[in-house]
matplotlib code that plots the C-alpha trace (Angstrom):
import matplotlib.pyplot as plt

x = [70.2, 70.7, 71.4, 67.9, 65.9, 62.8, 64.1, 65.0, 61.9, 62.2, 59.8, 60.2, 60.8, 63.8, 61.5, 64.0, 66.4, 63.7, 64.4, 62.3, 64.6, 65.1, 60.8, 60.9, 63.6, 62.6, 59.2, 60.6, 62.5, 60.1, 57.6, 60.2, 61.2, 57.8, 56.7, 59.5, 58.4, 54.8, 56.1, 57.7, 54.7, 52.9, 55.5, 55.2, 53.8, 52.2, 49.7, 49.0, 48.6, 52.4, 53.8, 50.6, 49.3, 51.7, 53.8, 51.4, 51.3, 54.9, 55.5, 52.4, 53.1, 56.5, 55.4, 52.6, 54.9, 57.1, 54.0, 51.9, 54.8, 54.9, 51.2, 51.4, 53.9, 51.8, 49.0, 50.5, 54.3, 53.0, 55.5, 55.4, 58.6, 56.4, 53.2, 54.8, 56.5, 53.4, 51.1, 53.4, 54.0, 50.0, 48.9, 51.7, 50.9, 47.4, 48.4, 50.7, 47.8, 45.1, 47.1, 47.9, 43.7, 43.2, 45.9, 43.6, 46.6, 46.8, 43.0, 43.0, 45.2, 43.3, 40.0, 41.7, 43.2, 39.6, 38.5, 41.5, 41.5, 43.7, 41.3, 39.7, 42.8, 43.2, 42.3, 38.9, 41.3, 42.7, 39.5, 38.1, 41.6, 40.9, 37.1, 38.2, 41.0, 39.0, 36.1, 38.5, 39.9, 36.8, 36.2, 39.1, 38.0, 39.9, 36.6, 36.2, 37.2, 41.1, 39.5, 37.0, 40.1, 42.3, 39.1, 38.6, 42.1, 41.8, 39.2, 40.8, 43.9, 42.0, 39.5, 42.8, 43.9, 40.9, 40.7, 44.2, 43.9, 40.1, 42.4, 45.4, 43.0, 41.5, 44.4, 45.7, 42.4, 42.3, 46.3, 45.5, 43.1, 44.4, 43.5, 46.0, 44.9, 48.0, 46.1, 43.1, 40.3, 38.4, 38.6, 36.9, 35.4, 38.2, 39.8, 43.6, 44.3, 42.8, 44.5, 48.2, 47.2, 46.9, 49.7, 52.0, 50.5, 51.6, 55.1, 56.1, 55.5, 57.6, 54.6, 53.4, 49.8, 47.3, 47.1, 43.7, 43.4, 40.8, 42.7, 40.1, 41.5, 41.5, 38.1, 36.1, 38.1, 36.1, 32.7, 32.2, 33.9, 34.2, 32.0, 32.4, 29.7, 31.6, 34.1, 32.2, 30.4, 34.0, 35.5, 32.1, 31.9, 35.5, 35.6, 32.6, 33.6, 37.1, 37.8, 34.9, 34.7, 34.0, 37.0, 40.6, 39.7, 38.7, 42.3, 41.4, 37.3, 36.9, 33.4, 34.9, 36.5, 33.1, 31.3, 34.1, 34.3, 31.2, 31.1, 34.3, 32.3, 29.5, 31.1, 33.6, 30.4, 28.7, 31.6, 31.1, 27.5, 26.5, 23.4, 25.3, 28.3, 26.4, 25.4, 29.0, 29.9, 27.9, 28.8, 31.4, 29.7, 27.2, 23.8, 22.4, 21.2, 20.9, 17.2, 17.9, 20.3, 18.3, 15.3, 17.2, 18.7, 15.1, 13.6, 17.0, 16.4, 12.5, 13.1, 15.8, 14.1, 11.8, 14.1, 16.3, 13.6, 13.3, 17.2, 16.8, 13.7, 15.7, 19.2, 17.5, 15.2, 18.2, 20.0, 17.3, 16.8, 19.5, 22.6, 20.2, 20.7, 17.2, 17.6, 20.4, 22.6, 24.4, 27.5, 26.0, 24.5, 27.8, 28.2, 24.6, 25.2, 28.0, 26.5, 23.0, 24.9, 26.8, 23.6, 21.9, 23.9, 26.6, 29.8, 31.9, 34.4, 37.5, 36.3, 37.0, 40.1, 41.8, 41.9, 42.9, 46.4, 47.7, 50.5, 47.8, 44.9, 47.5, 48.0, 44.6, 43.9, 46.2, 44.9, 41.5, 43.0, 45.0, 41.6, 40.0, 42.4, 45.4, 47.4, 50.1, 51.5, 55.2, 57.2, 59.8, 61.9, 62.4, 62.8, 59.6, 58.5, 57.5, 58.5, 55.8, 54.8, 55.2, 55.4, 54.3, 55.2, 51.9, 52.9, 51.0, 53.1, 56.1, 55.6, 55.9, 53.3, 52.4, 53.2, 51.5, 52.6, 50.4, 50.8, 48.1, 48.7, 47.1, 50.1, 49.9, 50.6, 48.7, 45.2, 42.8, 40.3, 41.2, 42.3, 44.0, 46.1, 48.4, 51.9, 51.8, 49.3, 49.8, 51.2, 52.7, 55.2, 56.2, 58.9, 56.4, 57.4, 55.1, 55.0, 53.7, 51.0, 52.0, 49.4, 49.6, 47.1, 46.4, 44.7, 44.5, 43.8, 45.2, 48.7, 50.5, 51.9, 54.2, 56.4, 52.6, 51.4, 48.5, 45.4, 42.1, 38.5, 36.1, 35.4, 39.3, 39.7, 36.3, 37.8, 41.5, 39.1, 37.3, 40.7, 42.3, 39.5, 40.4, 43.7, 43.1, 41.3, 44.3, 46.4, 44.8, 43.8, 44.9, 44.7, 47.9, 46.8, 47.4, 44.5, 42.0, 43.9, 43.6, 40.9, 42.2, 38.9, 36.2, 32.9, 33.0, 30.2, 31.2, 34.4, 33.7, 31.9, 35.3, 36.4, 32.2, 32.3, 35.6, 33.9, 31.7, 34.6, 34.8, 31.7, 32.4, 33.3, 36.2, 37.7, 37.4, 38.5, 41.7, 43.3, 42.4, 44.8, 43.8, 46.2, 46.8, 46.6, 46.8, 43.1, 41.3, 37.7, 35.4, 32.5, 30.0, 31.6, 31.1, 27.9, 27.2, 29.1, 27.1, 23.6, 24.6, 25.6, 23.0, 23.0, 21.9, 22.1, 19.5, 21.0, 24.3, 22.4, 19.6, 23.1, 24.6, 21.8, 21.8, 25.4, 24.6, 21.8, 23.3, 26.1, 23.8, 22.4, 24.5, 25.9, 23.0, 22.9, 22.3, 22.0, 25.0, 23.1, 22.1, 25.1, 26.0, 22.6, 24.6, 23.6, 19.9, 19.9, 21.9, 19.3, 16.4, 18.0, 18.2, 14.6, 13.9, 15.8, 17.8, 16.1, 19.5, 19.3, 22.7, 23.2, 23.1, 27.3, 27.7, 30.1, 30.3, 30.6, 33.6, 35.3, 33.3, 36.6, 35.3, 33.3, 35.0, 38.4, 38.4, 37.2, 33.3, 32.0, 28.5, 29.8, 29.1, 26.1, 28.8, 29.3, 25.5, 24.8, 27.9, 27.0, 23.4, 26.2, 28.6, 25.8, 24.6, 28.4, 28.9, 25.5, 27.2, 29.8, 27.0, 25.1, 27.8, 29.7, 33.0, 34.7, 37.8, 36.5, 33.9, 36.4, 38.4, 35.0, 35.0, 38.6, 38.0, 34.5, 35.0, 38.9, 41.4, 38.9, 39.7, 37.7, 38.1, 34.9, 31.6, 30.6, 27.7, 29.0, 31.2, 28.5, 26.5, 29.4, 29.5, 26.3, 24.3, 22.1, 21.6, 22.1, 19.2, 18.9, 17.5, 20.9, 21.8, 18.0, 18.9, 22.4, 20.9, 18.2, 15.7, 13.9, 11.5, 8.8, 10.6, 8.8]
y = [-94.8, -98.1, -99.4, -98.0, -101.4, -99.8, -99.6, -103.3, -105.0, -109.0, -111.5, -111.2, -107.9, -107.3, -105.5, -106.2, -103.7, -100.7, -97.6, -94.9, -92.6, -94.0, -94.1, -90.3, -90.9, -94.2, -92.7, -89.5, -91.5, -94.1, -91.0, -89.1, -91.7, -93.2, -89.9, -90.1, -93.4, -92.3, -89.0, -91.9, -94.0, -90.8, -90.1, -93.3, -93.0, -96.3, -97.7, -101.4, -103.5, -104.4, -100.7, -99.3, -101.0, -103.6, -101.0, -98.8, -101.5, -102.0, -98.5, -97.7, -101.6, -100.5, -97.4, -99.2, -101.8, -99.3, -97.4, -100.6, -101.7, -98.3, -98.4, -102.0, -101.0, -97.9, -99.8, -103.1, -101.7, -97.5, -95.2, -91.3, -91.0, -93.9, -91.8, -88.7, -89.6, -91.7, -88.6, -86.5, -88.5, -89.4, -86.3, -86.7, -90.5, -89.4, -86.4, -89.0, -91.8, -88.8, -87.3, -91.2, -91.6, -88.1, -88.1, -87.4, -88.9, -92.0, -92.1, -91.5, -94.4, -96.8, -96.0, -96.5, -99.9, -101.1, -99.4, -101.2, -104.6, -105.5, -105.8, -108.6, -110.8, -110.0, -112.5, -112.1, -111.0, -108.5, -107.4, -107.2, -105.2, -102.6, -101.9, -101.4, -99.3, -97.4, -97.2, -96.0, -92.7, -92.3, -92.5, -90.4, -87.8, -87.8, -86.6, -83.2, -79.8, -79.0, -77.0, -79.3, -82.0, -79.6, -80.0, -83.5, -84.3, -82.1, -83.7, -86.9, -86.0, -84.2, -87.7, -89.6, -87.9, -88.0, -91.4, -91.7, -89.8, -91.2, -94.3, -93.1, -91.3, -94.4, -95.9, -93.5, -93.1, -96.9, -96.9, -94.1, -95.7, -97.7, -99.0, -100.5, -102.6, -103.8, -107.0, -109.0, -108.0, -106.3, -108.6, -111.8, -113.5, -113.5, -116.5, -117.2, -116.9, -113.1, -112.2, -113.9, -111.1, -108.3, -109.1, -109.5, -105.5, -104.1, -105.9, -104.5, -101.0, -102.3, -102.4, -105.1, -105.8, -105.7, -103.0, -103.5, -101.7, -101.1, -103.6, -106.2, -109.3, -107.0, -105.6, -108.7, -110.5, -107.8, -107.5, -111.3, -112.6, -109.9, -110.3, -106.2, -104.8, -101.0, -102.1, -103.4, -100.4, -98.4, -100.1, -100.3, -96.5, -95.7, -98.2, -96.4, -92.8, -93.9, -90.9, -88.6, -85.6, -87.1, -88.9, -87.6, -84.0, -84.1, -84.5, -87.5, -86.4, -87.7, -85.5, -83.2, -85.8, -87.7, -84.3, -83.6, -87.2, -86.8, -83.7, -84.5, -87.9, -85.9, -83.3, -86.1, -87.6, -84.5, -83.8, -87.4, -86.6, -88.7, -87.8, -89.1, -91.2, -94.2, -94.1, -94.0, -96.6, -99.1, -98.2, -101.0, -103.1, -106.5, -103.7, -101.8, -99.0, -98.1, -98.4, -102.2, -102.5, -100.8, -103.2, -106.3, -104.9, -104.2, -107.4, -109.4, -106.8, -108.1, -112.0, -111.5, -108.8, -111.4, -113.9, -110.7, -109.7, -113.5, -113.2, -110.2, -111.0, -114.5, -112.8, -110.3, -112.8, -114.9, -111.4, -110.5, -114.1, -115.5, -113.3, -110.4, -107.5, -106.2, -103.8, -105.2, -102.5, -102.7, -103.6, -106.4, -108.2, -109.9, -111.3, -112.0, -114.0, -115.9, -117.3, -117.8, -119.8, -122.1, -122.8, -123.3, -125.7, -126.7, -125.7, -122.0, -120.4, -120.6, -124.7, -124.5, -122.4, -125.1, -127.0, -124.9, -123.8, -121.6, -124.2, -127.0, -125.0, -123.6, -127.2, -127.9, -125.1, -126.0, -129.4, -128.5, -126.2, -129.5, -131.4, -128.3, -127.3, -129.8, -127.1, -127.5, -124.5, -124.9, -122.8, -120.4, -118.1, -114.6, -111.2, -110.3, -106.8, -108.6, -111.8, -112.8, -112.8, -116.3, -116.4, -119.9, -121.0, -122.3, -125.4, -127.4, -130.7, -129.3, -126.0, -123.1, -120.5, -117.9, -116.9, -115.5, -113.1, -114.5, -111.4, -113.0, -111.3, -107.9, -105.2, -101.6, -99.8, -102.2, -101.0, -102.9, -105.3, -108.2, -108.0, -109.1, -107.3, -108.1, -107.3, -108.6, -110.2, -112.6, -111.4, -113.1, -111.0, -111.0, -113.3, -116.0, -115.5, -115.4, -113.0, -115.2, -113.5, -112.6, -111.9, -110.2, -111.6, -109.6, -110.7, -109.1, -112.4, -112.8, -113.0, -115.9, -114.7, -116.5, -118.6, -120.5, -120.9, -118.7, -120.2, -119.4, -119.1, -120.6, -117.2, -116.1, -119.4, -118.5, -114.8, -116.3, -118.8, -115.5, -113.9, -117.1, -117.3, -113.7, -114.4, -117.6, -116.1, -113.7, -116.5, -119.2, -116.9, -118.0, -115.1, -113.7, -110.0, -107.6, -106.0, -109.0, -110.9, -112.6, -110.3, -107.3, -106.4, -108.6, -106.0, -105.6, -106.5, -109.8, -109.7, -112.0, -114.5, -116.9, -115.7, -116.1, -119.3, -120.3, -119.8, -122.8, -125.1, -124.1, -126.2, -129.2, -132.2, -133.5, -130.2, -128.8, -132.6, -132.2, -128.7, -129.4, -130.4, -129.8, -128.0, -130.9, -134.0, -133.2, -135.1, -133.8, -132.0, -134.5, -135.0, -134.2, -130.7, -130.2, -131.3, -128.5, -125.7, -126.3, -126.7, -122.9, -121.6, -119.9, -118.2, -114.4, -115.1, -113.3, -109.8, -110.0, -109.4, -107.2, -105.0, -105.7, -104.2, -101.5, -101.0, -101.4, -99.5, -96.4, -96.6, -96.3, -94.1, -91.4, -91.9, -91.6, -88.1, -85.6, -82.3, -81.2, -79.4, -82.2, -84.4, -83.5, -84.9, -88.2, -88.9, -88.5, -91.0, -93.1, -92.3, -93.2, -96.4, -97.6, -96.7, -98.8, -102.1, -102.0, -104.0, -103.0, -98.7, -98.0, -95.0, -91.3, -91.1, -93.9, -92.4, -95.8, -94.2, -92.1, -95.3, -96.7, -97.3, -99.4, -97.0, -93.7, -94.9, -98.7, -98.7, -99.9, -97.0, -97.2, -100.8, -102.1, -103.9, -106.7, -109.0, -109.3, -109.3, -112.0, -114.2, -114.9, -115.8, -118.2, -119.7, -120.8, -121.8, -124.0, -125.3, -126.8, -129.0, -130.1, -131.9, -133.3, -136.8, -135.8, -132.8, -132.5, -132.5, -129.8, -127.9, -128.0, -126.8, -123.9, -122.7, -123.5, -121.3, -118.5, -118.4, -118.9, -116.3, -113.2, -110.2, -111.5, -111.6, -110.9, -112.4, -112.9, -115.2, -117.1, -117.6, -119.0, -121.1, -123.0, -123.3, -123.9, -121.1, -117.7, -117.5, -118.0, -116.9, -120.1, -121.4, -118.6, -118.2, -122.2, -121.6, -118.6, -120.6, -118.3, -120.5, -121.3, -119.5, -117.5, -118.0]
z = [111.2, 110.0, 113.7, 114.5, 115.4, 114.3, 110.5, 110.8, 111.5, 110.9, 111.2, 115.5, 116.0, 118.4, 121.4, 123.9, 122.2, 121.3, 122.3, 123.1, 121.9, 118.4, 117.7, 116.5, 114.1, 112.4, 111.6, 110.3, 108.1, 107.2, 106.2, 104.4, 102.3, 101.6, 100.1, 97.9, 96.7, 96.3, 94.1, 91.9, 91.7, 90.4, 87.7, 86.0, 82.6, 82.8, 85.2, 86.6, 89.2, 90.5, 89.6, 91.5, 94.3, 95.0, 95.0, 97.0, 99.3, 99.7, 101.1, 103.1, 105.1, 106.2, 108.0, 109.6, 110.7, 112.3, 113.7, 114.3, 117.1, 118.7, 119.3, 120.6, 123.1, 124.3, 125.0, 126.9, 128.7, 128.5, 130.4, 130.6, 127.8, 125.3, 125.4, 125.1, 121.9, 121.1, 121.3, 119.7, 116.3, 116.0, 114.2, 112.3, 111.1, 110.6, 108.4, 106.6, 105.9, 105.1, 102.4, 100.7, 101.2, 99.4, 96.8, 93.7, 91.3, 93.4, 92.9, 89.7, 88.9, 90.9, 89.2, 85.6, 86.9, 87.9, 84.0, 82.2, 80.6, 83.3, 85.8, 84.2, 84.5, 88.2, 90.9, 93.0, 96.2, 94.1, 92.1, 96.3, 97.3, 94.4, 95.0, 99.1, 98.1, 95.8, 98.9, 100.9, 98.6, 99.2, 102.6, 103.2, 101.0, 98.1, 95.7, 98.0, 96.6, 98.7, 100.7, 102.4, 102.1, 104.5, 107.1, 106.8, 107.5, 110.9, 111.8, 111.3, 113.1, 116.1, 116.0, 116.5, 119.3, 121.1, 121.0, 122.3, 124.9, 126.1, 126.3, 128.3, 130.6, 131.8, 132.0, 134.4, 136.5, 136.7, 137.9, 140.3, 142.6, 145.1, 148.7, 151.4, 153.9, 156.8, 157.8, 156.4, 159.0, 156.6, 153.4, 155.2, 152.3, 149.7, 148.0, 148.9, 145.5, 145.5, 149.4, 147.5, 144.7, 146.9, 149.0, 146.0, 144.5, 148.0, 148.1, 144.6, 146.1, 149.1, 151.8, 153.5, 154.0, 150.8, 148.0, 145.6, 143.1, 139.9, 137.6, 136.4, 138.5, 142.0, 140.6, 140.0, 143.0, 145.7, 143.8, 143.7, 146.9, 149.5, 152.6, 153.1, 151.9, 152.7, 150.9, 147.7, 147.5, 147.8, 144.6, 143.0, 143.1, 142.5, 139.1, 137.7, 138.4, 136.6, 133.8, 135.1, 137.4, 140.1, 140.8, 141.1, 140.9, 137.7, 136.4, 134.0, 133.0, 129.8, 129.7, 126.9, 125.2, 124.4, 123.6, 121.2, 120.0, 118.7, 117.4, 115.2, 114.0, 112.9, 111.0, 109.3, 108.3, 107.0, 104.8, 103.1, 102.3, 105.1, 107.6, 110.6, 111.3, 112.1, 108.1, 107.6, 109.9, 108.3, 104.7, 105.2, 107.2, 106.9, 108.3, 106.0, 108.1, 111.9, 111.7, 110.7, 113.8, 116.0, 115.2, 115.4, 119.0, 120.1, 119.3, 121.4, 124.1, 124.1, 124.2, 127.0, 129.1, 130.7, 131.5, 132.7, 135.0, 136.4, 137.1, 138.8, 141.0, 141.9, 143.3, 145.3, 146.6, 147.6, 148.9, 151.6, 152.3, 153.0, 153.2, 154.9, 152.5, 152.2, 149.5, 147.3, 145.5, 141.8, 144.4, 146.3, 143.1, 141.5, 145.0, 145.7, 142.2, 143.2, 146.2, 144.6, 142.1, 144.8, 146.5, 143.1, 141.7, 144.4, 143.5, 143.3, 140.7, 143.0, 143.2, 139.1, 139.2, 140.9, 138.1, 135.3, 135.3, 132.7, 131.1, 130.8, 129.5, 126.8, 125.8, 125.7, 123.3, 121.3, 121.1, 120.1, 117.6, 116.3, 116.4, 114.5, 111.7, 111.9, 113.1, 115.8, 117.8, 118.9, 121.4, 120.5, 122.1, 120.5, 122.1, 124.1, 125.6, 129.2, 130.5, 130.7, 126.9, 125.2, 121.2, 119.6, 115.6, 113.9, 111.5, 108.9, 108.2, 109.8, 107.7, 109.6, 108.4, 111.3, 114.8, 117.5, 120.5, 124.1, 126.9, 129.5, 132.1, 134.1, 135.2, 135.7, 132.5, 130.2, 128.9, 130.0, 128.2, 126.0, 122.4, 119.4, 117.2, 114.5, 113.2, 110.2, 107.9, 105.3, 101.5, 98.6, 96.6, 93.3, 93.3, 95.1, 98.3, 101.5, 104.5, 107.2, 109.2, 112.5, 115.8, 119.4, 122.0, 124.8, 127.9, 131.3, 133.5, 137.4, 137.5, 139.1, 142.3, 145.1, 142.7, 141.8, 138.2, 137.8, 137.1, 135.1, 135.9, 133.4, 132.1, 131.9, 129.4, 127.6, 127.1, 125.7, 123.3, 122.0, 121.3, 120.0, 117.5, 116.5, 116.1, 113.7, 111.4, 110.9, 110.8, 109.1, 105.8, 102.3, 100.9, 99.3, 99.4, 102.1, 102.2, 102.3, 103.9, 107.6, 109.3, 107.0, 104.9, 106.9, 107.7, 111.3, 112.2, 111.3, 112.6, 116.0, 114.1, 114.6, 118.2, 119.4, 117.4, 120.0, 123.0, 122.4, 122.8, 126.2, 126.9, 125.4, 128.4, 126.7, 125.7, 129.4, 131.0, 128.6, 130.0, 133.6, 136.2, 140.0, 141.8, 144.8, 142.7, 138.5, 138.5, 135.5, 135.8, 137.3, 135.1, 137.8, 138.6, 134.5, 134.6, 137.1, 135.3, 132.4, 134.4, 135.2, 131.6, 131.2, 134.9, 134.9, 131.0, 130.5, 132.5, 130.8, 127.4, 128.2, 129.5, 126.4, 124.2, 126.7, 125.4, 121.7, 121.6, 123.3, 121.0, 117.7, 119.4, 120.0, 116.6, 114.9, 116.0, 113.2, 115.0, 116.5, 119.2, 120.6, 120.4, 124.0, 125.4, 125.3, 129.2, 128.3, 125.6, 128.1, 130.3, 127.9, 126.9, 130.4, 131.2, 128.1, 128.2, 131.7, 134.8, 137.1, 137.4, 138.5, 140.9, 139.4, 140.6, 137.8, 134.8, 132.5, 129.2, 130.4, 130.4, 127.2, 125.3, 122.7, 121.5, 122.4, 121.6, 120.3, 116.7, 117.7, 117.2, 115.8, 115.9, 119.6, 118.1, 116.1, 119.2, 119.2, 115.4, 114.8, 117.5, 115.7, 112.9, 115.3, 117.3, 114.0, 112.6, 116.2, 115.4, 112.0, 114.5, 116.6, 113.5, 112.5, 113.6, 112.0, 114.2, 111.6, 108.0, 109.8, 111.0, 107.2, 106.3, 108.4, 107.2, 103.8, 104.2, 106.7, 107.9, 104.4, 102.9, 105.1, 103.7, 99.7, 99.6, 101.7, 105.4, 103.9, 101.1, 103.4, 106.0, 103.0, 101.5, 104.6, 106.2, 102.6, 103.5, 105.2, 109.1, 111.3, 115.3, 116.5, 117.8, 119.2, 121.0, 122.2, 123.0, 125.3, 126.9, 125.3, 123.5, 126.1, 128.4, 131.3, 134.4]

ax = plt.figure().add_subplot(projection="3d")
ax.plot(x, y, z, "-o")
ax.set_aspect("equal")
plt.show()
């Protein structure tokens, strides 16, 4: 056993030598002697802090280190023999982490730490640790009678699955679709950068010609730049039919997954002596109460509906005007967009991309981090699961103190999406010594192809900003608990406040001028180009969010559901949301919430509404930078405030402790171009 990687997990984990075959028996093992541990921890006479939940701690992190890798690797290199043993140990974790959450000794010896004189000698991370640990016996349903236990754990195992396997289904669905094409007759339009793409997807099956596919890159490369109308409206209905029943037979309809999804969240929230799982959702969140949410998503959805309207009316306009499509269709409007916005304001995405490659904008990045935190990023080789995945050493004065994992890059068998993730978080043990934090970033951008470094649309290096920002705040934290530490015990709704806060960066002359490079001479961004680009920020601005409260507000929705009769009406109250906030009605065919991972699948659930909720809360944080002269001792501010403090205490209190006062949506209204008259 001892030879089993798995069980020897250092600070870079050796994922060139993990075997498939060895997953199953490191996380027997780890289980099995975990358990033993916690029977210990129970027979102690005496109860505190370091024989109780350090030691807690201690046991629970090395399973989920173990168990934390393996469900990395499913989601970003998944093969047939890695999901199998994936799926198979999953109600097996979840039985293991359910029984620790309902132990009624455990639980009993948390409550008398937080009742003992102790407890007023313990830090405030540690006095923050104990009341989330304590919220979470409960949450798990450790006060229930055993028989109600014994339900809620099934529920939390089958709820597990589910997810799972709404995930792999799109996965496969997406994967499955694919067109060929032997010569380029029918793609007139495309960029050489997209037509190198598709070319390189059919030469790794061993064809020649062009394969496209449903991948986001081959997606978005059709929908904005293909001249083929047929062939628009071909991917367009294939990538919203992914996971339903009307595409491959059926064989990947995630239809009964939702209906059960919610059915399972309902009756895990009854148990709990909640009315509906979005009441339990927000029990540890910033929102008090979905009738709070749905009210602030209403009154965004009302100041951008207008100027969503005025975006609409101008593209189709533009559509029957000047490229002759009379009646333009959910298909034809991303590339009506893109060639209203080149007429508009004189210049084109693929004009942009040339002068962003990957290498440069990394460097850039990192230079504004430097600027930011006084934080440099340094290069290191260590085993990686993909070549293309890059790790980088974070150092303060030379001091090494966290690491990041960068996997940029679309492929078949990686889930979709962008994300951060971590595998490790920061801890200080008893004998003074530090766990670094450690973080994956996950991106899904075009890959390079032909021996060329790939490069990145404006949006592609917004998106690995947003994800960057994630990934500092796990990094950055001060905090020497587990629990609170990095993004570990931050209310989710608040949770993008530093990856939204990011994105503004990307907007900023200098910052842009600093990571660009064009392709045939290395000149940086010309300053008439930026001046463009950010003339058209706020371009269809106001469609993206009324979509987005479209999304939100479906999501509360459906989880605010307290008959369970009704929970399978889910389409209706799609349906009903649409006919109140959407100005684009997509065809009846469309299936999007089949594919709706982050809330079916991605731990949003009853939670979609945090990218708009914390970007009142960044908008206002970036507005902090923009009154102020000094850049650096704003950004020391800002980690002092919102990143060191991880989840030890509330957003709330943070948000306060930097901006001197509670958040306001006027910078965020500004930011959005909604703070004057559409017309």
């Amino acid at each position: 056993m001892s030879s089993n990687v798995l069980l020897n997990l250092a600070d870079e984990p050796r994922y060139d030598e993990i075997r498939t075959e060895d997953i199953r028996p490191a996380m027997e093992a780890a289980m099995a002697e975990a358990r033993e541990q916690i029977a210990a921890v129970k027979a102690q006479p005496e109860t505190g802090w370091a024989n109780t939940v350090e030691r807690l701690t201690d046991i629970t992190e090395r399973v989920g280190h173990i168990w934390g890798v393996v469900a990395h690797l499913n989601s970003v290199v998944d093969t047939p023999e890695l999901r199998a043993v994936y799926n198979g140990l999953m109600p097996e974790v979840t039985v293991f982490f359910t029984e620790i959450g309902q132990d009624i000794e455990l639980y009993a010896r948390f409550k008398a730490i937080k009742n003992s004189p102790e407890f007023d000698t313990l830090t405030q991370a540690q006095k923050t640790k104990l009341e989330h640990d304590l919220r979470g016996f409960v949450l798990s349903g450790a006060e229930l009678p055993p028989e109600k236990q014994a339900e809620f754990a099934a529920l939390q195992t089958e709820g597990a699955q589910l997810g799972a396997q709404f995930s792999q289904n799109v996965l496969d669905a997406t994967d499955a679709f694919a067109l060929y094409f032997e010569n380029d007759a029918e793609l007139g339009g495309l960029t050489e950068d997209a037509l190198a793409m598709f070319a390189a997807a059919a030469e790794a099956e061993g064809k020649t010609g062009y394969k496209i596919g449903l991948q986001m890159p081959h997606y978005l490369a059709v929908m904005q730049y293909a001249g083929n109308r047929a062939l628009r409206e071909q991917l367009y209905r294939a990538y919203v039919t992914r996971a339903s029943e009307l595409a491959d037979g059926g064989k990947f309809d995630n239809t009964p997954l939702i209906d059960r999804t919610l059915e399972v969240a309902l009756q895990e929230s009854e148990l709990l002596g909640f009315k509906n799982y979005a009441e339990l959702s927000l029990y540890t969140k910033m929102a008090e109460t979905p009738e709070q949410v749905l009210a602030f998503l209403r009154d965004l959805a009302r100041r951008a509906k207008p100027f969503a309207e005025k975006d609409l009316a101008e593209v189709k306009t533009f559509a029957a005007e000047q490229l002759g499509i009379a009646d333009p269709q959910p298909w034809d409007l991303t590339y009506a967009g893109e060639k209203l916005r080149e007429a508009k304001y004189a210049f084109s995405e693929t004009e942009v991309k040339k002068y962003f490659p990957v290498g440069k904008v990394l460097a850039g990045l990192f230079g504004q981090i430097k600027r930011l935190y006084g934080v440099d990023l340094r290069e290191k080789s260590v085993p990686v699961w993909h070549k293309d995945v890059r790790y980088f050493e974070l150092l303060k004065n030379g001091e090494v103190f966290g690491g990041v994992y960068m996997d940029l890059y679309a492929r078949e068998g990686k889930r979709g999406g962008a994300w951060m993730n971590d595998y490790r978080g920061r801890r200080k043990f008893s004998d003074g010594l530090v766990q670094t934090p450690v973080a994956y970033l996950v991106c899904n951008f075009t890959p390079p192809v032909g021996g060329k470094e790939s490069r990145l649309t404006h949006d592609e290096i917004t998106t690995l900003f947003h994800e960057t920002g994630h990934g500092l705040h796990h990094l950055l934290t001060r905090v020497d608990e587990l629990g609170v530490s990095g993004i570990n015990g931050v209310e989710w709704d608040a949770v993008e406040l530093p990856s939204q806060f990011m994105e503004n960066f990307c907007w900023e002359y200098d910052v842009l001028a600093g990571m660009s490079a064009h392709e045939s001479d290395g000149a940086p961004l010309p300053r008439e180009l930026f001046d463009k680009m950010l003339a058209a920020k706020n371009f269809q601005r106001g469609l993206f969010l009324v979509r987005q409260m479209e999304f939100a507000l479906f999501d509360m929705q459906v989880y605010s559901e307290t008959d369970q009769g009704r929970l399978k009406n889910w389409p209706q109250v799609l349906d009903a949301v649409r006919e109140e906030v959407a100005v684009i009605r997509p065809p009846a065919y469309n299936r999007f919430a089949n594919s709706f991972g982050h809330i079916f699948a991605g731990g949003y659930s009853a939670g979609y509404y945090s990218y708009a909720w914390a970007e009142v809360l960044s908008a206002d944080a970036y507005a902090a930078f923009e009154e102020s002269s000094d850049v650096s001792a704003t950004g020391q501010r800002f980690w002092n405030e919102i990143l060191a403090v991880g989840g030890s205490r509330s957003a709330m209190e943070s948000f306060k402790a930097f901006r001197g006062r509670e958040p306001k949506i006027d910078a965020l209204l500004r930011h959005s171009g909604f703070d004057t008259e559409a017309a």
